[in-house]
C-alpha positions as CSV (number, residue, x, y, z in Angstrom):
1,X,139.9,111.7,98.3
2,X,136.4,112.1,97.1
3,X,133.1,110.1,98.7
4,X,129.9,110.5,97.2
5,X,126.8,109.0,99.1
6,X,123.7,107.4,98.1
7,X,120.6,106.1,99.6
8,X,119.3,102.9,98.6
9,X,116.6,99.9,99.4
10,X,118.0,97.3,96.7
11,X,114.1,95.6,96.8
12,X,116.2,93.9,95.0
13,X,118.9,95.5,93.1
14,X,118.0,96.1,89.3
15,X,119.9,97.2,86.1
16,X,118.5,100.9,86.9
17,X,120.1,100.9,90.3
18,X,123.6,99.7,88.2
19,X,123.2,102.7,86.2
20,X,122.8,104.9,88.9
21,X,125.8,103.8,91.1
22,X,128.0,104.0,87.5
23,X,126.6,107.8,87.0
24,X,127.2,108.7,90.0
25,X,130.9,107.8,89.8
26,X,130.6,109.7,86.3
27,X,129.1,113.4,87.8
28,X,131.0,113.4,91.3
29,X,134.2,112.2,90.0
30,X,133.8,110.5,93.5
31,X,136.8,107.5,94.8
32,X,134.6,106.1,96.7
33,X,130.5,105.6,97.0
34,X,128.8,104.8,100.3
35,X,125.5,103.4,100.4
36,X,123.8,103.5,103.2
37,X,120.8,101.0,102.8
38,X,117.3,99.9,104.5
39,X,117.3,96.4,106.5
40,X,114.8,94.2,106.6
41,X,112.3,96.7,106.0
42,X,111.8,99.7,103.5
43,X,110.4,102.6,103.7
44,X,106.7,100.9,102.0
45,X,106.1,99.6,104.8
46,X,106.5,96.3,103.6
47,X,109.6,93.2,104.9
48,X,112.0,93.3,102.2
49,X,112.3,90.7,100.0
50,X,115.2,89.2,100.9
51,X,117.4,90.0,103.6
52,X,119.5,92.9,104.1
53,X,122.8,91.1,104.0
54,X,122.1,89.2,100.0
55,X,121.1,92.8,99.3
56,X,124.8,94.4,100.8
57,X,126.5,91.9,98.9
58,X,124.5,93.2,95.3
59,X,125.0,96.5,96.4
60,X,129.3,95.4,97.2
61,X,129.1,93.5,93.6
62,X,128.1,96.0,91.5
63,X,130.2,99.3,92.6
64,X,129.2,100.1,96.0
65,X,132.6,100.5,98.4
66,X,130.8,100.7,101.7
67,X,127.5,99.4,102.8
68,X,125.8,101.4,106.2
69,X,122.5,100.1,107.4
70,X,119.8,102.8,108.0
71,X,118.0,102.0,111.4
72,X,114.8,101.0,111.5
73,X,112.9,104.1,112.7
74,X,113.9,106.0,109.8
75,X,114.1,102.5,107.0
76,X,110.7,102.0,107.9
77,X,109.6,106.2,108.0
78,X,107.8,108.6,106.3
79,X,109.7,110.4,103.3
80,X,111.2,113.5,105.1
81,X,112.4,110.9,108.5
82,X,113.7,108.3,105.9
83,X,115.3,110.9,104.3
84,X,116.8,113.2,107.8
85,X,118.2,109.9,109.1
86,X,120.2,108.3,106.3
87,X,121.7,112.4,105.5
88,X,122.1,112.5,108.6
89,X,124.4,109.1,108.5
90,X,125.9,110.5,106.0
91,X,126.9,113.8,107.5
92,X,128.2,112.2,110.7
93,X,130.6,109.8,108.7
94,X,132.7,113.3,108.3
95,X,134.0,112.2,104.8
96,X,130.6,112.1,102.0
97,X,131.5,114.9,99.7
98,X,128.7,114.5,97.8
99,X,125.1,112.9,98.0
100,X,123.6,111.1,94.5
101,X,120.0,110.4,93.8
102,X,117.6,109.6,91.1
103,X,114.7,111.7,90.1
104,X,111.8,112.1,87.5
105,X,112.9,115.5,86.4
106,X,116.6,115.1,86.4
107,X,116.9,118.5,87.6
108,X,118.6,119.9,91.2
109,X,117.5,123.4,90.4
110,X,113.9,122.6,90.4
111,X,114.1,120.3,93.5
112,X,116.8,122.8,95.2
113,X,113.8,125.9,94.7
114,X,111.0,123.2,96.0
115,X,113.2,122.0,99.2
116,X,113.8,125.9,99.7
117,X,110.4,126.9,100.0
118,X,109.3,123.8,101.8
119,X,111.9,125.1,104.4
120,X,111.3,129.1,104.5
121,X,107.4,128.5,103.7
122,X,106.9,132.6,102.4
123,X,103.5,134.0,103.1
124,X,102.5,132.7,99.6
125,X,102.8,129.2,100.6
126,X,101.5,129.6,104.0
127,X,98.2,131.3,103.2
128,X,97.2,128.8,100.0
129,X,98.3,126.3,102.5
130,X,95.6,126.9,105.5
131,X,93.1,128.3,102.6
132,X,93.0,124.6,101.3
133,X,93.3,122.8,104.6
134,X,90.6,124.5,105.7
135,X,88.0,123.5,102.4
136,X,89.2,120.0,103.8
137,X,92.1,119.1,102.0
138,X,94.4,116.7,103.0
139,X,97.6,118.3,104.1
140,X,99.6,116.3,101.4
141,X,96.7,117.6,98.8
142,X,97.1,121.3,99.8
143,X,100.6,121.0,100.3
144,X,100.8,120.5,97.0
145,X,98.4,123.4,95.8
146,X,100.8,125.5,98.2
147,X,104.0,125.0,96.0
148,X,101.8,125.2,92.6
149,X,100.9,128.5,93.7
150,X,104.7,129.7,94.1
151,X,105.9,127.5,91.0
152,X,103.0,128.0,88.2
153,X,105.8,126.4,85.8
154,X,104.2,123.1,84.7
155,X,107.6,121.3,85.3
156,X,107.5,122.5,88.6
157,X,104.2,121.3,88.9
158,X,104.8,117.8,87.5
159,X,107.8,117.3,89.7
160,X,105.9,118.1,93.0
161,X,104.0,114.9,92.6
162,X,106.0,111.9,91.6
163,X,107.9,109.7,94.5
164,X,111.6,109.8,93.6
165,X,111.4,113.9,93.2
166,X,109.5,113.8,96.4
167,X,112.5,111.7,98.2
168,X,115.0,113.8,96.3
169,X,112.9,117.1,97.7
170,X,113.6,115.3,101.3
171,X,117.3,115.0,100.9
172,X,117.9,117.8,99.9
173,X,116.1,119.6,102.9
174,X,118.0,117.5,105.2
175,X,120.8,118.6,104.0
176,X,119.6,122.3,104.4
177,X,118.5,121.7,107.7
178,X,122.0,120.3,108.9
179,X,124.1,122.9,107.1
180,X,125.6,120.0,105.5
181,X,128.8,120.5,103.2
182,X,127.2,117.6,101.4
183,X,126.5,118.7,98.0
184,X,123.5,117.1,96.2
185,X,123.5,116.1,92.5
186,X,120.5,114.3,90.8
187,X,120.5,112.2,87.6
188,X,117.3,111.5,85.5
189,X,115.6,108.1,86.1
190,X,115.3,106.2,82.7
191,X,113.1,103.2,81.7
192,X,110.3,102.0,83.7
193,X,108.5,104.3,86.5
194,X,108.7,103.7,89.9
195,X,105.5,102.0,90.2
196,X,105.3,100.3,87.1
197,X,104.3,96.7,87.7
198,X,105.2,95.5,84.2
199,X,108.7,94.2,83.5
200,X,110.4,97.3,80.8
201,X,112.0,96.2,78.0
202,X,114.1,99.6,76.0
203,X,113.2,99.5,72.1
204,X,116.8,100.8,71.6
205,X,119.3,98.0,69.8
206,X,122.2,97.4,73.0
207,X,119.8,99.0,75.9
208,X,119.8,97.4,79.0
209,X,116.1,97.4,80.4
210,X,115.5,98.8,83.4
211,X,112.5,97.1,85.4
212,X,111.0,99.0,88.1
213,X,111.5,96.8,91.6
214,X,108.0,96.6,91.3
215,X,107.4,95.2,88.2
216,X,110.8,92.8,89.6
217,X,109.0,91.5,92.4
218,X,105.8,90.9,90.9
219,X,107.5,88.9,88.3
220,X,109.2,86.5,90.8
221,X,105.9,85.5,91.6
222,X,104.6,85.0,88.4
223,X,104.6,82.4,85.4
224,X,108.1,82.5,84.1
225,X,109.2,82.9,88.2
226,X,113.0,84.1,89.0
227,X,113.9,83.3,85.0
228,X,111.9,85.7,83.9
229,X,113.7,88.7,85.7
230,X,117.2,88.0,84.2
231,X,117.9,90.4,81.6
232,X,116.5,93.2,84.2
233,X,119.0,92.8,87.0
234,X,122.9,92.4,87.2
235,X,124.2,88.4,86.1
236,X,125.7,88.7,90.1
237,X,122.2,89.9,91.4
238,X,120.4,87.1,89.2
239,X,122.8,84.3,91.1
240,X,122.3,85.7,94.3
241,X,118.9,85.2,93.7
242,X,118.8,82.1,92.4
243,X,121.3,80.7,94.9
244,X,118.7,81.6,98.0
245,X,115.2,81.0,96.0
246,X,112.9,79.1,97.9
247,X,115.6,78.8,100.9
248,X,115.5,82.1,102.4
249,X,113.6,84.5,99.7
250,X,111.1,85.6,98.4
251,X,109.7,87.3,101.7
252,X,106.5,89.3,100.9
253,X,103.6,91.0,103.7
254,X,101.7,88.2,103.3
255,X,104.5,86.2,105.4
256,X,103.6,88.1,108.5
257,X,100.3,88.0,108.8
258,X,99.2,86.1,111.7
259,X,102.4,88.1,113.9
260,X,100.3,91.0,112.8
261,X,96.9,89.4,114.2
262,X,98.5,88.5,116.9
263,X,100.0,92.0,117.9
264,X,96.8,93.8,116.9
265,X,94.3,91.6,119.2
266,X,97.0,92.1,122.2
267,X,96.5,96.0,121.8
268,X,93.1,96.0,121.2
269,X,91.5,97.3,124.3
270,X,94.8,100.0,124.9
271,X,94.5,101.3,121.2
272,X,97.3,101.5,118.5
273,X,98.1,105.9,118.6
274,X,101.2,105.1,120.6
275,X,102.8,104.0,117.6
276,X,104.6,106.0,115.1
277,X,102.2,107.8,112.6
278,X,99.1,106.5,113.5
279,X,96.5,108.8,114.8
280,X,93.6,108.5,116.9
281,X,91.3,108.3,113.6
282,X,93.0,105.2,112.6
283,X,93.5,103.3,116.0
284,X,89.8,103.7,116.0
285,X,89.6,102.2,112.3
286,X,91.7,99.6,112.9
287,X,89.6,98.3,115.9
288,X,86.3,98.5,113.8
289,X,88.1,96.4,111.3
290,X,90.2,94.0,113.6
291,X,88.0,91.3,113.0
292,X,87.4,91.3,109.3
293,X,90.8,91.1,109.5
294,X,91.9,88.2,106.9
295,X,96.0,89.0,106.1
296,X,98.7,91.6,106.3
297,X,97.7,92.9,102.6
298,X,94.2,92.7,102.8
299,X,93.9,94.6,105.7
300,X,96.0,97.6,104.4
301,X,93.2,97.2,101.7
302,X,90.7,97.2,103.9
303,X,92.3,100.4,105.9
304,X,93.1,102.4,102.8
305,X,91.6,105.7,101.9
306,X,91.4,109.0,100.0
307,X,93.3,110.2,102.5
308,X,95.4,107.5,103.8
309,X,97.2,105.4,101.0
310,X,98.2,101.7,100.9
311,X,102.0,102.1,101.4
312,X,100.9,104.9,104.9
313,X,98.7,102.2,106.3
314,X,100.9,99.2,105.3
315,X,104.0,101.3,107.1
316,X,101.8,101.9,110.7
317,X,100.8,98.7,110.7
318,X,104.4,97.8,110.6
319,X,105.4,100.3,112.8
320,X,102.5,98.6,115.2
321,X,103.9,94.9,114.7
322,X,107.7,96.2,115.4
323,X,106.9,98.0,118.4
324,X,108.4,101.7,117.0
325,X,106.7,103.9,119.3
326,X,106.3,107.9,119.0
327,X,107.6,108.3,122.5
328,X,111.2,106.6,121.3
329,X,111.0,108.2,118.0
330,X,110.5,111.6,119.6
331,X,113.6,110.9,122.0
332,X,116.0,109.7,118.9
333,X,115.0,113.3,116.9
334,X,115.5,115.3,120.0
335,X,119.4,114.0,120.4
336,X,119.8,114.2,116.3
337,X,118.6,110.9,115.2
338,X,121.8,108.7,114.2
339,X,124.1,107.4,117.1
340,X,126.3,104.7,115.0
341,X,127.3,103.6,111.5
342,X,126.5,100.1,111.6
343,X,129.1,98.7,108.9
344,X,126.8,95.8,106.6
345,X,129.7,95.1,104.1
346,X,132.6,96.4,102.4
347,X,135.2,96.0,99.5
348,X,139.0,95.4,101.0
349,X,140.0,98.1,98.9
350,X,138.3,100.7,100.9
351,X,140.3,99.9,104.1
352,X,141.6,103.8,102.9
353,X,137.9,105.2,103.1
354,X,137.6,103.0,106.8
355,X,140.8,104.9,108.4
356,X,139.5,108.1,107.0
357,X,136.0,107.5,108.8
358,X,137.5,106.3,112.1
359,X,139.1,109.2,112.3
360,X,136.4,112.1,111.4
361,X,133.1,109.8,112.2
362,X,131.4,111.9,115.3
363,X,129.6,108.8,115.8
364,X,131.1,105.2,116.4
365,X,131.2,102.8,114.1
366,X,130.1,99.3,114.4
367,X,131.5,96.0,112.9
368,X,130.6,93.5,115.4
369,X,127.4,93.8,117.6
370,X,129.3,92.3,119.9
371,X,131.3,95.5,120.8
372,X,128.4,97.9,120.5
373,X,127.9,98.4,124.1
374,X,131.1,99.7,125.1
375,X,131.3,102.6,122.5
376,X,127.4,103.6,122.1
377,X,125.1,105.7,124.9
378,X,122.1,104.6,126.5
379,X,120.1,106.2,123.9
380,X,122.0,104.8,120.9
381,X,121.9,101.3,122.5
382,X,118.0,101.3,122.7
383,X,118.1,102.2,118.6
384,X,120.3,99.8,118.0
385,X,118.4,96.5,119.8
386,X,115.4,98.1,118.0
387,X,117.2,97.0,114.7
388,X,118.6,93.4,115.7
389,X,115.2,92.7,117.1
390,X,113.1,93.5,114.1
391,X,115.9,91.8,112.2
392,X,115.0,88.2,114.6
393,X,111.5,88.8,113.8
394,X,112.6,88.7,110.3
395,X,114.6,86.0,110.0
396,X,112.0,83.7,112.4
397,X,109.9,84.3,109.4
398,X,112.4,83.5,107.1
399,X,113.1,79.8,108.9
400,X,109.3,79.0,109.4
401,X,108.2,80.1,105.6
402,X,111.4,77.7,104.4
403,X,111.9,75.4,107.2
404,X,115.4,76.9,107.8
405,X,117.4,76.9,111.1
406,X,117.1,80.5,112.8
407,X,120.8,82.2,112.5
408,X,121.1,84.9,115.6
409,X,122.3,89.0,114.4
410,X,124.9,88.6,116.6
411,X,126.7,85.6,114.8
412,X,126.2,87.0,111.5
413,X,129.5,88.5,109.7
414,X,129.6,91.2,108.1
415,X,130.1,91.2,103.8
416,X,133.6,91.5,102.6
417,X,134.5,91.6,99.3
C-alpha cells in the first residue's frame, strides 16, 4: 500500500489544486493521498476564508483520502516552521511514502541542490552570506546572493526567489533534517502565478483555468461576486461555497480588527517581542503606530517595509492577537514539534489507510476532542487547546459578522465521506 502526502491551505480550493491532487496520484502511483491542511489560519497571516471544516470536505470531494489539520504554530509560521511541522506530521503517521508539491520550476533536482546547501552551508555560501549582511542586507536579501553565488545557473537563480519553490526548498529540508524515508516529488505549477490577483482564463480549446487563490478571493468580493469564480474551482467546491455565502463565509482580516485593537492596547505598556517573530524593532514600531491604528489591513500597511513585507507583519500581528508566544513555540521545537494527528475528515474507503496509521503512528491520533486528554502529554495538550482556542476566536467572528449561533470545537464532527 502506497501513501503519498501533500500540504495544502485550500484558501479555497481551485481547479489548480484538482490538478495537483490528480498528478500526484499519476507520479507516486500512490493508493492513498493525505493532506494535511491549515485551520483557520494560513501561513499569510491572514483567517482563512472559510472555515477549516467546508475546506476538509473540498479537499475529501475532490481526491483527498485523509484530511490532518496542521496546528496553529506551524499553519500560521514562517516557511521553514510551516514547512518542519506538517513533514513532520507526515513522518510520524509511519505510512506517507511519498510527499507531492507544486513548484515554479517543476524541477526536484534544482530544489534538492538548493535544500542541500541551505543545510551544509559550504564556505562559499557562508562567506557571501556575512559579506552582504554586513553592507546591510537583509538576511532574506543576502541569503539569496549566498545561493546565487553557488548556483550562477540562471534557473537556479530564478527558482531561489519565487514562493512555491521557496516552500518546496522547506520540505524538502525537513525532510533532510528528519532522515525521512519520505521521498519528495514536485510537479510544475501551470496557469496563473501565485500572487496573481486576476482571475486566469487558458487560451487552449478544453483547458480548465486555473485561478490563483488570490485572484479567487478577490473575485468573491468583486462585481460579478461568488458567480464569477465558477469555471475556476471544482462544481462541488462552487456549491460548497454558495451553500455557506453570506452565512458563515467570506471571512477576510478586516473581520478582526477591533480583537486586534483590543489585544494591542492591553499589551501596550509590556511590549509585543514575546510573541513569535516579532523583534524588538517592531514591538517598538508597533507602539509608535498603535494609535494611527484604523484596521487589521491597514495597519500591516502601515507596518510594512523594505525589510519587513505585508504577509511577515500581517502573520505577527496574528501571532500577537492568538497569543503564540516564542517561549511555547521554543518548548514544542525542543520535543520535535508534532504530538497528535488531529483527524478533520476522511473517505469510508480509507478505513484500510486508518488501521495501518493506528498501528505505525508514533503519535496519537485524534477523532474526538473529547478523548484527547487521555492519550496526549502535557506538552501536546497545551498545542492542542492552542488550536481549539484560536478556532473559538474564529468562529465568534464568524457568528457576529453573520448573526449566526456560536457552535463549540468540541461538538463539531468530524467530515466523512
Amino acid at each position: 500500500m502506497k501513501t503519498a502526502g501533500i500540504i495544502v491551505e485550500y484558501n479555497p480550493f481551485h481547479n489548480g489544486h484538482k490538478y495537483h491532487i490528480d498528478k500526484t496520484r499519476e507520479i507516486t502511483a500512490c493508493d492513498y493521498v493525505v493532506a494535511v491542511i491549515s485551520g483557520d489560519y494560513t501561513q499569510r497571516g491572514v483567517p482563512a476564508i472559510t472555515d477549516k471544516y467546508v475546506r476538509t470536505e473540498m479537499a475529501l470531494q475532490n481526491g483527498a483520502d485523509l484530511v490532518l489539520e496542521l496546528p496553529l504554530y506551524y499553519a500560521a509560521g514562517s516557511a521553514e516552521y510551516f514547512a518542519m511541522g506538517a513533514v513532520t506530521l507526515l513522518d510520524k503517521l509511519g505510512v506517507v511514502d511519498s510527499l507531492c508539491f507544486g513548484s515554479e520550476c517543476g524541477s526536484i533536482h534544482i530544489l534538492s541542490d538548493i535544500a542541500s546547501v541551505l543545510l551544509e552551508e559550504p564556505a562559499l555560501y557562508r562567506n557571501v552570506l556575512q559579506e552582504n549582511l554586513k553592507t546591510g542586507l537583509s538576511y532574506p536579501k543576502a541569503r539569496s546572493a549566498a545561493l546565487t553565488a553557488c548556483f550562477p545557473d540562471v534557473s537556479y537563480t530564478d527558482a531561489i526567489s519565487s514562493p512555491n519553490n521557496i516552500l518546496g526548498i522547506e520540505y524538502i529540508k525537513a525532510i533532510y533534517k528528519r532522515k525521512s524515508f519520505i521521498q519528495p516529488y514536485t510537479i510544475l505549477r501551470e496557469g496563473a502565478g501565485y500572487h496573481d490577483e486576476l482571475l486566469f482564463t487558458d487560451l487552449l480549446e478544453d483547458s480548465v483555468p486555473k485561478s490563483s487563490a488570490s485572484a479567487i478571493r478577490q473575485s468573491i468580493d468583486a462585481p460579478g461576486g461568488l458567480l464569477s469564480i465558477k469555471e475556476h474551482v471544482p462544481n462541488t467546491v462552487y456549491d460548497l461555497l454558495k451553500a455557506s455565502y453570506l452565512k458563515s463565509f467570506p471571512i477576510k482580516s478586516a473581520d478582526f480588527s477591533l480583537l486586534l485593537k483590543y489585544k494591542l492596547l492591553l499589551e501596550e505598556k509590556r511590549g509585543y517581542d514575546d510573541y513569535v517573530d516579532v523583534h524588538p524593532d517592531l514591538s517598538d514600531k508597533i507602539k509608535k503606530n498603535l494609535y494611527r491604528y484604523e484596521d487589521f489591513e491597514q495597519f500591516c500597511e502601515l507596518l510594512k517595509s523594505k525589510d519587513m513585507t505585508y504577509s511577515r507583519i500581517s502573520r505577527c500581528l496574528l501571532h500577537i492577537l492568538l497569543d503564540i508566544k516564542k517561549c511555547e513555540f521554543t518548548h514544542y521545537i525542543e520535543n520535535d514539534y508534532i504530538y497528535y494527528a488531529r483527524i478533520l475528515g476522511l473517505k469510508k474507503e480509507a478505513n484500510e489507510l486508518l488501521h495501518k496509521m493506528k498501528i505505525n503512528s508514533s503519535i496519537p491520533l485524534i477523532s474526538k476532542l473529547a478523548d484527547a486528554s487521555g492519550s496526549l502529554s502535557k506538552t501536546g495538550l497545551s498545542m492542542l487547546h492552542k488550536d481549539i482556542q484560536a478556532s473559538h476566536i474564529y468562529d465568534s467572528v464568524v457568528s457576529n459578522k453573520f448573526n449566526t449561533c456560536f457552535v463549540n470545537e468540541y461538538s463539531k464532527q468530524m467530515v466523512i465521506l
